[in-house]
KEMIGU-805787 format. One record per residue (C-alpha): residue number from 0; z, y, x; residue in one letter. Coordinates in Angstrom, 1 decimal. Layout:
N
- seq|zz|yy|xx|type
- NUM|Z|Y|X|A
...
END
This chain:
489
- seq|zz|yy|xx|type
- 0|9.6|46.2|24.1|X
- 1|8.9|48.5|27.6|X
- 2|8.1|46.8|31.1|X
- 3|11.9|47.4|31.6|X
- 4|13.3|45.6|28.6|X
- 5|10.8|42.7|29.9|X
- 6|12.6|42.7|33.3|X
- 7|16.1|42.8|31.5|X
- 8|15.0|39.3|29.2|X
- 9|13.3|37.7|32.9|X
- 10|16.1|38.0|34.5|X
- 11|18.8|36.9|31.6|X
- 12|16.5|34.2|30.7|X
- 13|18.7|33.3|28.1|X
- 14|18.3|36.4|26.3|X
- 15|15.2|36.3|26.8|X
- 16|14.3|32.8|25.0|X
- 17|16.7|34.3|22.1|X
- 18|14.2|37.2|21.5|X
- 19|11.2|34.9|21.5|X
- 20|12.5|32.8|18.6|X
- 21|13.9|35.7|16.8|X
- 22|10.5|37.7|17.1|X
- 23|8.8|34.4|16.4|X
- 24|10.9|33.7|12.7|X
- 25|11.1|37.5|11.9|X
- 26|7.0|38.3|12.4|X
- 27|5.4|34.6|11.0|X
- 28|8.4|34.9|7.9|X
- 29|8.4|38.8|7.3|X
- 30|5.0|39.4|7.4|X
- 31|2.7|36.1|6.4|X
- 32|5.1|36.5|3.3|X
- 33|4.3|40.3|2.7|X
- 34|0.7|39.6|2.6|X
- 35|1.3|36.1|0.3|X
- 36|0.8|35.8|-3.5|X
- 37|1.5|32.0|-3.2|X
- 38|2.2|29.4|-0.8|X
- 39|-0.2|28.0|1.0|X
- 40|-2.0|24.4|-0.4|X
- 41|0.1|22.4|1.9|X
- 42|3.5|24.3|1.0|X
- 43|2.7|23.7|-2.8|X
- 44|1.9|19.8|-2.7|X
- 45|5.1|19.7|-0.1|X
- 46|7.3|21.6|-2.4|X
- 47|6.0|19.6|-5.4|X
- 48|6.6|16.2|-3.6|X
- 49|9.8|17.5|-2.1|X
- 50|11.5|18.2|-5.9|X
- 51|11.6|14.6|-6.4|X
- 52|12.9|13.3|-3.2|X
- 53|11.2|9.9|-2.6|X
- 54|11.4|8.1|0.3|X
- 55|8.0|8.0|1.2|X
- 56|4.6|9.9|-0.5|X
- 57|1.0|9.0|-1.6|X
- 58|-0.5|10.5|1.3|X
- 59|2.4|11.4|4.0|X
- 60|5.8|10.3|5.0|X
- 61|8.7|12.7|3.4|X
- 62|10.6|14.9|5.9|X
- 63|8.3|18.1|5.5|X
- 64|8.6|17.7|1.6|X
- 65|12.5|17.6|2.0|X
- 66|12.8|20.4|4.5|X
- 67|10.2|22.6|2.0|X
- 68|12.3|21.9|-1.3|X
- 69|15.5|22.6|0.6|X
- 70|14.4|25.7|2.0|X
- 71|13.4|26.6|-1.4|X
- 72|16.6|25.7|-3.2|X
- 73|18.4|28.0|-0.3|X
- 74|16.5|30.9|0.2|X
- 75|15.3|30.7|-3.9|X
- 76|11.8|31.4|-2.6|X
- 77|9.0|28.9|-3.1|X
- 78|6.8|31.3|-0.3|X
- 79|9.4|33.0|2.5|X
- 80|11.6|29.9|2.2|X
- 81|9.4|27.6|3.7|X
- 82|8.0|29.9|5.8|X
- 83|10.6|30.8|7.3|X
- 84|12.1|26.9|7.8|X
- 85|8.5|26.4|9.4|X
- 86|9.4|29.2|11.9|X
- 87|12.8|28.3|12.7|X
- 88|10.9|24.3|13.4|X
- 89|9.1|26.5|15.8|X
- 90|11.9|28.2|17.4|X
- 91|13.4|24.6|17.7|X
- 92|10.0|23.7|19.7|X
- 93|10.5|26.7|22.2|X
- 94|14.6|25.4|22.6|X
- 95|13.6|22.2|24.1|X
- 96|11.0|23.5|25.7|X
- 97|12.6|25.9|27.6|X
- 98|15.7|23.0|28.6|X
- 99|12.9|20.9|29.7|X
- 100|11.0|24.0|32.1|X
- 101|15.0|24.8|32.8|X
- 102|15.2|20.7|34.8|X
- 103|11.4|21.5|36.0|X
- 104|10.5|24.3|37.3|X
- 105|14.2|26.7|36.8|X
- 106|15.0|28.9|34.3|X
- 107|13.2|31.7|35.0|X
- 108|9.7|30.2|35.1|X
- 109|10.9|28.2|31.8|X
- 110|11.4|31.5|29.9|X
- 111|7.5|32.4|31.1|X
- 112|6.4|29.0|30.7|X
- 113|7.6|29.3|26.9|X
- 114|6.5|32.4|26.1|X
- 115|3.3|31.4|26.8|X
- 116|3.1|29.3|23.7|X
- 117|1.9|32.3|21.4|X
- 118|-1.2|31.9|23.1|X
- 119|-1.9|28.5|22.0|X
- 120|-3.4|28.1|18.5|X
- 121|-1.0|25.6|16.8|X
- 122|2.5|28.0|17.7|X
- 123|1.0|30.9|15.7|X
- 124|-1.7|30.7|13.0|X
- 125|-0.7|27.2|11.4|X
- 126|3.0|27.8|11.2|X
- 127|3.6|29.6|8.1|X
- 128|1.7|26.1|6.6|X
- 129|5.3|24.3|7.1|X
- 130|3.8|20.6|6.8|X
- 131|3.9|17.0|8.9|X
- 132|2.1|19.1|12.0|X
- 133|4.4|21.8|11.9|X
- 134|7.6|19.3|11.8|X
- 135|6.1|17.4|14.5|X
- 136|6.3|20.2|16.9|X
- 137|10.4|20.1|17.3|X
- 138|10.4|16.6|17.6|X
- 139|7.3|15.6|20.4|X
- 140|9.1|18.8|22.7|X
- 141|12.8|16.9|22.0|X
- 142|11.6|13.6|23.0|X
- 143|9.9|15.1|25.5|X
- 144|12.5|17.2|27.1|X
- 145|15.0|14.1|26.7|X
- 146|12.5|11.7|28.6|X
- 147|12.8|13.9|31.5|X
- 148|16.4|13.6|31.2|X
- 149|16.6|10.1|31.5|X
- 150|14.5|10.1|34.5|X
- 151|17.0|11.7|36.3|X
- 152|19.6|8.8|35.9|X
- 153|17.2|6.1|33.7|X
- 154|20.3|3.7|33.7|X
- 155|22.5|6.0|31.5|X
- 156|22.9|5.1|28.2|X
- 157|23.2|8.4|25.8|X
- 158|20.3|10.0|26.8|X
- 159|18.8|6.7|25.5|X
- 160|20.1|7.2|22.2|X
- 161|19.4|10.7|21.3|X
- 162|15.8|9.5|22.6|X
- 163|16.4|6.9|19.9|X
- 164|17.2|9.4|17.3|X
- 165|14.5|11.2|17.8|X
- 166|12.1|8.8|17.4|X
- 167|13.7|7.5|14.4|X
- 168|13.7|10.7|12.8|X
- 169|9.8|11.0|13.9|X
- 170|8.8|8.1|11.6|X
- 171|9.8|10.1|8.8|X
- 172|7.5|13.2|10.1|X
- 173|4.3|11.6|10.4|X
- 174|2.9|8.3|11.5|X
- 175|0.6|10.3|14.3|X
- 176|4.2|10.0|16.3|X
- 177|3.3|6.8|17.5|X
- 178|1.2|8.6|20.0|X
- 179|3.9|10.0|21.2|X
- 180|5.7|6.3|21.3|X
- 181|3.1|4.5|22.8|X
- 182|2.7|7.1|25.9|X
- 183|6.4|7.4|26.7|X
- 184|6.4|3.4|26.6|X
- 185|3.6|3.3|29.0|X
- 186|4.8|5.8|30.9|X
- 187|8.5|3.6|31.2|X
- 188|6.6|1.1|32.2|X
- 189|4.2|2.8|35.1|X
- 190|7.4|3.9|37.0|X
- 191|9.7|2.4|38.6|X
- 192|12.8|3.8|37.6|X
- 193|12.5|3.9|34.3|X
- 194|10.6|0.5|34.3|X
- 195|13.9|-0.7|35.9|X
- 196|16.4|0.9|33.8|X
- 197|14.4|-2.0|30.9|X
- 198|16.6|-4.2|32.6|X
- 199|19.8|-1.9|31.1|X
- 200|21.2|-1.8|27.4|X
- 201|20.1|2.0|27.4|X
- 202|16.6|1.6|26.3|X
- 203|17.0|-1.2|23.8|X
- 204|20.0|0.8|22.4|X
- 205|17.7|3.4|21.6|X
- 206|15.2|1.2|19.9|X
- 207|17.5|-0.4|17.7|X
- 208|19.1|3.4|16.7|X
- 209|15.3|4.4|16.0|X
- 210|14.8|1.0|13.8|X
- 211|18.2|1.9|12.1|X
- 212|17.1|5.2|10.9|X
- 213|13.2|4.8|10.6|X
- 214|14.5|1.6|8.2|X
- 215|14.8|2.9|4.8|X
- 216|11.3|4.5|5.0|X
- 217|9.9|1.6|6.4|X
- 218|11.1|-0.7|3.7|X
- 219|9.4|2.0|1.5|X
- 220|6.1|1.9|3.3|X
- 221|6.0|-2.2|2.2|X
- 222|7.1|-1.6|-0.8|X
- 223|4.5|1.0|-1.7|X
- 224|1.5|-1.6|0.3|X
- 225|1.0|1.2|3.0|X
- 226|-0.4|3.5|1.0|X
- 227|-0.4|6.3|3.3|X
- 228|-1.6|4.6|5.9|X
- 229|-4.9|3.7|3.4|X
- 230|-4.8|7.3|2.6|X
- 231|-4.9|8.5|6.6|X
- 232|-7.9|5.9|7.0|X
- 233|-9.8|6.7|4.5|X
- 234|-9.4|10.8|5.2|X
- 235|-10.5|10.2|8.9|X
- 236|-13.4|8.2|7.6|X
- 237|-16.1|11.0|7.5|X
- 238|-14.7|12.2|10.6|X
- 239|-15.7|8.9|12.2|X
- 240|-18.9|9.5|15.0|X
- 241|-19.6|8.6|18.4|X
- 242|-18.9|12.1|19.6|X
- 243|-15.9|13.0|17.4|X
- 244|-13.4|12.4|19.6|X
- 245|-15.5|14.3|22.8|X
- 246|-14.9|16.9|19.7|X
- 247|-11.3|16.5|19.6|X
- 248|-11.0|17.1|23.1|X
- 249|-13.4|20.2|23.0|X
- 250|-11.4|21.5|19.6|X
- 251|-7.4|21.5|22.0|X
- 252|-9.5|23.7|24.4|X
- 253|-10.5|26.0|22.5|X
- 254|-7.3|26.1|20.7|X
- 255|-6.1|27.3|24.2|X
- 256|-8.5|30.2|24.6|X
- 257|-5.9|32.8|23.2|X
- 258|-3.5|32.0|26.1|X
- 259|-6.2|33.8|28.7|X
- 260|-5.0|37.1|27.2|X
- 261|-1.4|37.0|28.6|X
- 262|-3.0|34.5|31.9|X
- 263|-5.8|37.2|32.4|X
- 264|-3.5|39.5|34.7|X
- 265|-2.9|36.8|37.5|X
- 266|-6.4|34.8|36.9|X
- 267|-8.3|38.3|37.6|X
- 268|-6.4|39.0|40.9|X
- 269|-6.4|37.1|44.0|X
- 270|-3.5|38.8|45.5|X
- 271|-0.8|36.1|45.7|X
- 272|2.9|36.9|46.4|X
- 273|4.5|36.7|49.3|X
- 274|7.6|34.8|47.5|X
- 275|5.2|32.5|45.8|X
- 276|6.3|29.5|45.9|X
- 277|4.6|25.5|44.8|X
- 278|5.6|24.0|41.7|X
- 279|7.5|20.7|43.0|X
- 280|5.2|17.8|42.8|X
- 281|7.0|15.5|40.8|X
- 282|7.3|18.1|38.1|X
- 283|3.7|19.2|38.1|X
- 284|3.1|15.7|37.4|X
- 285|5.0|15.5|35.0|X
- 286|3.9|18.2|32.8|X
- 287|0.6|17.4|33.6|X
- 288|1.2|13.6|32.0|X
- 289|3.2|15.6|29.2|X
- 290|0.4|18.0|28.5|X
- 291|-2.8|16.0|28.7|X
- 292|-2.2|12.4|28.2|X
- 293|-1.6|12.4|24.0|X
- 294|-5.1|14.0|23.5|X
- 295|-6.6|11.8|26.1|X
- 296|-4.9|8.7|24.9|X
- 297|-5.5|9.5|21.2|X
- 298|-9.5|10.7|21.7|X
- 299|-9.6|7.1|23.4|X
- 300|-8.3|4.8|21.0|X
- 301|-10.7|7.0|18.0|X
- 302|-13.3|6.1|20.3|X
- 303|-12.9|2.5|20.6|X
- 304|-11.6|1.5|17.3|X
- 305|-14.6|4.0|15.9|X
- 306|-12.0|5.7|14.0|X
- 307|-12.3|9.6|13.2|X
- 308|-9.9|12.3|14.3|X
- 309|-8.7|15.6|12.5|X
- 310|-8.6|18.6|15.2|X
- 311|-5.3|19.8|13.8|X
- 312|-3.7|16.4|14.8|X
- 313|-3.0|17.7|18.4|X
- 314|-0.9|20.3|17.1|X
- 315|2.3|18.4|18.0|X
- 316|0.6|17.8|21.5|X
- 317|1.0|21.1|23.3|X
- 318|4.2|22.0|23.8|X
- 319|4.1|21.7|27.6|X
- 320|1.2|23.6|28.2|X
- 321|2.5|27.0|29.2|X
- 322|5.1|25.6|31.2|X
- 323|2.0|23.6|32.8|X
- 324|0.1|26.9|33.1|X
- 325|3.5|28.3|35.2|X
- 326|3.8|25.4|37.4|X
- 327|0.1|25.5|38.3|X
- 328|0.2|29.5|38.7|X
- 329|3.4|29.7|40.3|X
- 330|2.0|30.2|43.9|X
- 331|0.4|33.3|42.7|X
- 332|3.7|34.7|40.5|X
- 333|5.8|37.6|41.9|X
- 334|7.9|39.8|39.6|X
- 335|4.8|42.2|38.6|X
- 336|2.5|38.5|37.3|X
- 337|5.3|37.6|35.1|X
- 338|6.1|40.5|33.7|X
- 339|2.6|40.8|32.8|X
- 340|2.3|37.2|31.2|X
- 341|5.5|37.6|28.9|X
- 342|3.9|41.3|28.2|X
- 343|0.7|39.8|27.1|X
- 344|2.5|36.7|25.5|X
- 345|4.3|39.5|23.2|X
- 346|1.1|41.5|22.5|X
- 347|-0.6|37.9|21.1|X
- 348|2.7|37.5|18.8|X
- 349|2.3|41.0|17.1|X
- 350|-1.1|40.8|17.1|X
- 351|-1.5|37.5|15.4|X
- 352|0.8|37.5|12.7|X
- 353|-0.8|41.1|11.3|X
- 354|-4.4|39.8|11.3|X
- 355|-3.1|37.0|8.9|X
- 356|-0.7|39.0|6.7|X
- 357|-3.9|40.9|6.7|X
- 358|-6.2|38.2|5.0|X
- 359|-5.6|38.7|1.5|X
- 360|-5.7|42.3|1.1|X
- 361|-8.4|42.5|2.8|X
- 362|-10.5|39.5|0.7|X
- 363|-9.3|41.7|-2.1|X
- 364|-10.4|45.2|-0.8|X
- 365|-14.1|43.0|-0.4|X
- 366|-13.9|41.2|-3.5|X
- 367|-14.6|38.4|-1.7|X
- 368|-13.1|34.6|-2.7|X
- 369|-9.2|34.9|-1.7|X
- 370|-7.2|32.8|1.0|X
- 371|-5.3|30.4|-1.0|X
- 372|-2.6|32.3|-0.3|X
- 373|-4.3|35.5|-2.5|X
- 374|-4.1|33.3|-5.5|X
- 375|-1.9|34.6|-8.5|X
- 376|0.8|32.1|-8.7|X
- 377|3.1|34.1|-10.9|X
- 378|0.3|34.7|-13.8|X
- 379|-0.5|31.0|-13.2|X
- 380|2.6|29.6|-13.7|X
- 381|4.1|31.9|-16.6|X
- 382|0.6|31.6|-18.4|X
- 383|0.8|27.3|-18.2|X
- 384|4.2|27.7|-18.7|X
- 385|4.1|29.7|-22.3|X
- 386|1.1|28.0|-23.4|X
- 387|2.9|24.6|-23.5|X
- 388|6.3|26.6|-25.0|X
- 389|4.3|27.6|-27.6|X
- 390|2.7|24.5|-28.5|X
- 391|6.3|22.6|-28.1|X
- 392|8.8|24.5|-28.4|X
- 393|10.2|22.7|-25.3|X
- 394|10.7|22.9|-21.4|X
- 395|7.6|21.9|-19.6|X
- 396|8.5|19.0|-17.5|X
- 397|5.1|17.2|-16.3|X
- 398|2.0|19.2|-14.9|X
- 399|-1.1|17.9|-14.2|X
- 400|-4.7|18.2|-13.8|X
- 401|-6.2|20.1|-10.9|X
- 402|-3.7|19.6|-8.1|X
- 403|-4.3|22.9|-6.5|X
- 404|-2.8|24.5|-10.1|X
- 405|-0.1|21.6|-11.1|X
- 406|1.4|22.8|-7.5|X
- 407|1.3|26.5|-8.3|X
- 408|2.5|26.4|-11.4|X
- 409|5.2|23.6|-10.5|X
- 410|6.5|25.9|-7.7|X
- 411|6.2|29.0|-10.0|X
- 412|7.6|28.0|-13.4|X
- 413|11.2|28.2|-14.2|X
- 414|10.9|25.4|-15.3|X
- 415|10.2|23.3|-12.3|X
- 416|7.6|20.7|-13.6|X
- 417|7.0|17.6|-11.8|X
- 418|3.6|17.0|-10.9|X
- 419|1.6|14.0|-12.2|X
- 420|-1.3|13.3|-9.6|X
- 421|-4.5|11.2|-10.0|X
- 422|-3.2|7.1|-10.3|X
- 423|-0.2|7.8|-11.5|X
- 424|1.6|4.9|-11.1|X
- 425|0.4|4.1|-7.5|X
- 426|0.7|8.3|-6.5|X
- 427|3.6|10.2|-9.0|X
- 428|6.0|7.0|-9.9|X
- 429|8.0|9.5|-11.3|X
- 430|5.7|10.2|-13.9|X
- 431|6.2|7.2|-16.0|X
- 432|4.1|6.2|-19.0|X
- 433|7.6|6.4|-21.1|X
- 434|8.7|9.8|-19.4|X
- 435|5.0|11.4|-20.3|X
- 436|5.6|10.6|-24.0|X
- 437|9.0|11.8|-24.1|X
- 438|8.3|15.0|-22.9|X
- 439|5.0|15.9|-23.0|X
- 440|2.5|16.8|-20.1|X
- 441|0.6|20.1|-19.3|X
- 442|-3.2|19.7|-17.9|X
- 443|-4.9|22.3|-16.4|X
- 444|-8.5|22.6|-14.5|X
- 445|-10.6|25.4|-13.4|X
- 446|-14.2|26.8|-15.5|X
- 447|-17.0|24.7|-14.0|X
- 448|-14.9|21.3|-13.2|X
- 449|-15.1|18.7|-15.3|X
- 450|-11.9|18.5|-18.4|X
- 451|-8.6|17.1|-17.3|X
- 452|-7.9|13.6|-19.1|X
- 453|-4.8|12.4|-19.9|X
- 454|-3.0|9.2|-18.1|X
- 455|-1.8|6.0|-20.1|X
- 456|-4.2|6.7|-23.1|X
- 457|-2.1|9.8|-24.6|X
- 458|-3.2|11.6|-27.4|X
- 459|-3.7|15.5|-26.6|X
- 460|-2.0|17.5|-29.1|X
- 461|-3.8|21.3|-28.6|X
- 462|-6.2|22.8|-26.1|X
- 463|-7.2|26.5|-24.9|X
- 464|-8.2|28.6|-22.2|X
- 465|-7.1|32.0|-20.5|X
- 466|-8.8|34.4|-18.7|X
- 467|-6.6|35.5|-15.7|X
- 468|-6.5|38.4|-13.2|X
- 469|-8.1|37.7|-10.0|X
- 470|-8.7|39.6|-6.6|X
- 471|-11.9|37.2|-6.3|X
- 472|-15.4|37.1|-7.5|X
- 473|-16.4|36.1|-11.1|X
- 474|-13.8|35.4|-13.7|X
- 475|-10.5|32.8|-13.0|X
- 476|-10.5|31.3|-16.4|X
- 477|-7.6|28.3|-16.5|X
- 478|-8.5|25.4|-19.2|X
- 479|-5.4|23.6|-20.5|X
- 480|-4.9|21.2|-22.9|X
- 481|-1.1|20.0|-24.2|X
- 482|0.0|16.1|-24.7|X
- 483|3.1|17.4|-27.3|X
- 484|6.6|15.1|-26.5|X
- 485|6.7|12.1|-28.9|X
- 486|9.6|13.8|-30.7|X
- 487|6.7|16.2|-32.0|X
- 488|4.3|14.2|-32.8|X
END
């Protein structure tokens, strides 16, 4: 893409955003999936929840689970399909984006302001891992952009109800939303406009159109005592400190250092423009709200509740930052500065997505412990698979054990096993006592952990090992042992 074809997308902006998002879903599908012998852990515990389509999971709320099993049953592909639906969440991101920079800053800036995401660290390394961060993105840049459209006539009433929808949906993404929720709230309430526009049916239309469609998960999250909530707690537990959330704040910028590589060519001049022009205020505050306050709000309540954080929670956080970095560059941008940017944006998203196709061929070359993406899904999953055929003489239908290996070989098999997690009955309630005896159950742990034991007191029918080809150091051997269907017993 020469300086010229640059100029061409900057000034058809629309063409311009189309070539981001196609570049964006062709390089993080094509060539993360070249380099991939199995998805990554999140895509195989998403596409093992997913198959059973639950309201509501152990650990997370459902929506990535149901976007990963239906990008597999699509594309066929348990690794390029939900890659490529985490891309094209990611292209979503940049759409709304760009319609917000469009109502801030014009469309021109937007386009710049939106290619600058490849230079922060949650639009380009993450994504192939489609999970609740990834489907986050789409939804904190919607509800974004469609807050700025209600501040421009706060008393209408639709723009109020897609907000609604949004938020709705955004229950079923991941409870960190309510981040999100509590800062647009405040934020209603701080000015006056919107804070007026509480005296209209818009806003409390919206909330009863997110209670409507956030319900049916809800009810589940009673039912199932708030489970993932005790799971969230007790995960952020060791992350719990006095510093951790200066950490947090420390960890977003870093994971904005990349974004000096397409910055660099206006930060390292001081000529500015003569056609520079201000961002307007009100829209440089804006963004400025839009881009800081989550991680400041969030790092503040971890510190006084005493609560830990995870770094990779601010990945939904960021979507306004480039647009930020325009609006606060834009006296300094003439023709030659953002051609430059978009130039450098584009080197970052060639550059990025070949150093992580990269990572298992080159662990391999080394002999050094794979990515989990090295690991031999195939071999794993036909050699679990025949192992309990020939003990059986049936379909495998439950796999348990390691987690790590029920995944793989779930989302390898042909014969799509359901998982059976630790607790059972509290984690897989699809993995009945009474299912497990009718058709059997497949365990399987690594050499050096401790041997899988069967749930509800079954009896285990046969046991083996198998050694296994393996990029890595040492020897993958793969214990199993078979609990036979009660037909065969």
């Amino acid at each position: 893409m020469g300086i010229g074809i640059i100029d061409r997308l900057l000034e058809k902006p629309w063409q311009g955003l189309a070539a981001l998002c196609i570049l964006q879903v062709v390089l993080w599908t094509g060539l993360p999936g070249i380099g991939s012998t199995s998805p990554t852990l999140d895509v195989a515990e998403m596409l093992a929840w997913g198959q059973e389509w639950q309201l509501g999971y152990a650990k997370h709320p459902p929506l990535p689970a149901w976007i990963a099993e239906i990008a597999r049953n699509i594309t066929g592909e348990p690794i390029y399909g939900p890659i490529l639906a985490s891309q094209l969440l990611v292209a979503t991101s940049f759409l709304f984006v760009f319609l917000l920079g469009r109502r801030l800053l014009g469309t021109r800036d937007a386009l710049v302001g939106t290619w600058l995401l490849t230079g922060v660290y949650y639009f380009s390394w993450p994504t192939p891992e489609l999970n609740h961060n990834v489907v986050q993105m789409p939804i904190w840049a919607a509800a974004l952009y469609l807050f700025a459209v209600i501040g421009e006539a706060p008393r209408r009433i639709v723009p109020w109800l897609w907000l609604g929808a949004v938020a709705g949906i955004g229950i079923y993404a991941k409870y960190s939303v309510v981040i999100l929720y509590a800062l647009l709230a405040l934020w209603t309430l701080a000015e006056r406009p919107r804070r007026a526009a509480l005296a209209t049916p818009g806003p409390w239309l919206g909330a009863l159109v997110a209670l409507a469609i956030a319900a049916p998960h809800l009810g589940w999250l009673v039912a199932a005592d708030f489970l993932p909530l005790s799971y969230a707690a007790a995960r952020s537990a060791g992350e719990a400190s006095f510093g951790r959330p200066f950490g947090f704040l420390a960890a977003q910028i870093a994971n904005h250092l990349p974004m000096l590589v397409p910055l660099a060519p206006v930060l390292l001049t001081g000529r500015r423009p003569a056609d520079g022009v201000p961002a307007p205020g009100e829209a440089l505050r804006f963004l400025a709200v839009a881009t800081f306050a989550p991680a400041l709000l969030t790092a503040a309540l971890a510190l006084f509740a005493g609560a830990g954080l995870k770094d990779m929670w601010g990945a939904p956080m960021f979507s306004t930052s480039g647009l930020l970095a325009v609006a606060l560059l834009r006296p300094r941008l003439g023709p030659a500065a953002r051609r430059a940017m978009v130039a450098g944006a584009l080197i970052l998203l060639v550059v990025v997505p070949v150093a992580y196709a990269l990572q298992a061929p080159v662990a391999a070359a080394l002999g050094t412990k794979p990515p989990r993406t090295g690991w031999p899904m195939d071999a794993i999953a036909v050699t679990a698979t025949e192992s309990f055929r020939t003990t059986t003489e049936g379909r495998l239908a439950f796999v348990g054990g390691d987690p790590w290996l029920a995944a793989l070989v779930s989302a390898g098999s042909p014969d799509r096993p359901s998982v059976v997690f630790s607790d059972p009955e509290r984690t897989a309630p699809w993995a009945t006592a009474q299912a497990l005896r009718q058709h059997g159950l497949l365990l399987l742990w690594r050499d050096g952990d401790a041997a899988a034991e069967p749930p509800y007191g079954l009896t285990v029918a046969t046991e083996g090992s198998v050694l296994l080809p393996w990029s890595g150091p040492g020897d993958l051997v793969l214990h199993y042992r078979v609990v036979a269907p009660a037909s065969q017993r």
